[in-house]
C-alpha positions in Angstrom: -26.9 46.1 42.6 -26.2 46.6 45.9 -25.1 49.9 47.6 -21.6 49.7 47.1 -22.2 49.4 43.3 -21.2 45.7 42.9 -23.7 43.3 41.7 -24.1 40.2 44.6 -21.8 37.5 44.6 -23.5 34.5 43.2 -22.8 30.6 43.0 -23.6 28.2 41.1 -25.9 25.5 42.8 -23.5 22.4 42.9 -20.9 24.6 44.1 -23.2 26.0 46.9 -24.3 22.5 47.9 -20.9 21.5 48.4 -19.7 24.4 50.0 -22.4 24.5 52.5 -21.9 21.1 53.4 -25.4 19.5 51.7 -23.3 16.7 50.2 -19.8 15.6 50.2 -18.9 16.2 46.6 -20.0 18.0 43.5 -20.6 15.2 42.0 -22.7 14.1 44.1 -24.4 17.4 44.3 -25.1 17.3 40.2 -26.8 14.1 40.7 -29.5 15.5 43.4 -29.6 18.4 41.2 -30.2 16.7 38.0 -32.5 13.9 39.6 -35.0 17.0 40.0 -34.6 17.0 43.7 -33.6 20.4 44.5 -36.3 23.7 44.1 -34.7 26.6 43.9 -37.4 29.6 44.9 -39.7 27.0 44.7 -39.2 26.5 41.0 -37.8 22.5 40.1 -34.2 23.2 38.3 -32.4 20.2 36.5 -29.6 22.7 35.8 -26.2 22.2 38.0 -24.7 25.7 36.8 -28.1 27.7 38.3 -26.4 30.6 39.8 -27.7 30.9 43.2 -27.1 33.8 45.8 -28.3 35.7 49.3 -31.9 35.3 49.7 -32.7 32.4 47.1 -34.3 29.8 49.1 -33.6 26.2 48.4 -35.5 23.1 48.9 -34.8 19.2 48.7 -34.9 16.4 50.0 -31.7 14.7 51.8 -31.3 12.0 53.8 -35.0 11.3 53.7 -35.7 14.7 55.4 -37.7 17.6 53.5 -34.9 20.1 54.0 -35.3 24.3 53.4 -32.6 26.6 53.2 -32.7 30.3 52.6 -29.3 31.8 51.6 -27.5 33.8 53.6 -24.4 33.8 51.5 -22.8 32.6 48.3 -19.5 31.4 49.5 -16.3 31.0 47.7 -14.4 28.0 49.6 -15.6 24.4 51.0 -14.5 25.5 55.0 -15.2 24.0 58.3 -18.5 23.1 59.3 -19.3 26.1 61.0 -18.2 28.2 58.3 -20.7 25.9 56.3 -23.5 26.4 58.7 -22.9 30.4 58.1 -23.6 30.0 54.6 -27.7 29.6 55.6 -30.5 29.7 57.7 -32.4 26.7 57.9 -36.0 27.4 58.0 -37.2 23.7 57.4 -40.5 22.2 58.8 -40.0 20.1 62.1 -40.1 16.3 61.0 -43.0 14.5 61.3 -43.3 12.3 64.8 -42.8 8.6 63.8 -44.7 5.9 65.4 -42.5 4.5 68.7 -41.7 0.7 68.0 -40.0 -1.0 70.8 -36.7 -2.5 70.4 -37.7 -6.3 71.3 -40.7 -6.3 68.7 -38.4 -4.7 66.1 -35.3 -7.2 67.2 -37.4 -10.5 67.5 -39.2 -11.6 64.2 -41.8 -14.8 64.4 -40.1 -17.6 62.8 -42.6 -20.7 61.8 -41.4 -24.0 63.7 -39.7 -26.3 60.9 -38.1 -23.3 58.6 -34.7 -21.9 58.9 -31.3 -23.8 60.5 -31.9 -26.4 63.3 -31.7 -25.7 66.9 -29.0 -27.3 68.9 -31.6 -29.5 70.3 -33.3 -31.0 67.0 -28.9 -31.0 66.1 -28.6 -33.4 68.4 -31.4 -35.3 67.6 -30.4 -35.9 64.3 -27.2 -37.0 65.2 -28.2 -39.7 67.2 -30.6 -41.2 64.8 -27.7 -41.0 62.9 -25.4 -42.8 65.3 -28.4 -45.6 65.7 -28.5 -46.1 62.1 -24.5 -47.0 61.9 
């Protein structure tokens, strides 16, 4: 109860998730629920209708990203994205720093000489052994 009298408003999970912006639908929100990607204070849930409310703390994966959330508020409407970003605090660990590749190694793969199309040179070759044979 809070002091007011009136229990705290709470939402269920896919509801939140699409509110706050976490995914674009509720459908897609029961998927990462139900695919046992989402901890709700730290406890796995499988259940989409989980009420959830101010200071539950959320955790999942999205995006490829580890991704944690402590509620700030329920919600009741999908709004702009700042509206979203209100619904929250996001207390997640910085991402892990990723080896630096440079673009040219990444952009240019070995190929072995004889596999793959022809060059315009060995093209052109061909075609005059071609022409010889006529």
């Amino acid at each position: 109860m809070t002091e007011s009298g009136a229990a705290p408003h709470k939402e269920r999970l896919d509801r939140f998730l699409h509110f706050s912006r976490a995914v674009k639908s509720r459908t897609l929100a029961q998927k990462l629920i139900e695919s046992g990607a989402v901890r709700v204070n730290s406890e796995r849930t499988e259940r989409t209708d989980l009420k959830v409310g101010a200071g539950d703390v959320l955790t999942m994966t999205l995006h490829g990203r580890l991704v944690v959330w402590r509620i700030l508020d329920a919600g009741s409407r999908r709004g702009p994205a700042s509206e979203a970003q209100g619904l929250y605090e996001d207390i997640s660990p910085p991402p892990l720093p990723r080896p630096e590749v440079s673009v040219y190694d990444a952009a240019i793969a070995e190929r072995a000489p004889g596999s793959g199309r022809p060059t315009k040179k060995e093209r052109r070759e061909t075609d005059r052994l071609i022409e010889d044979e006529e």
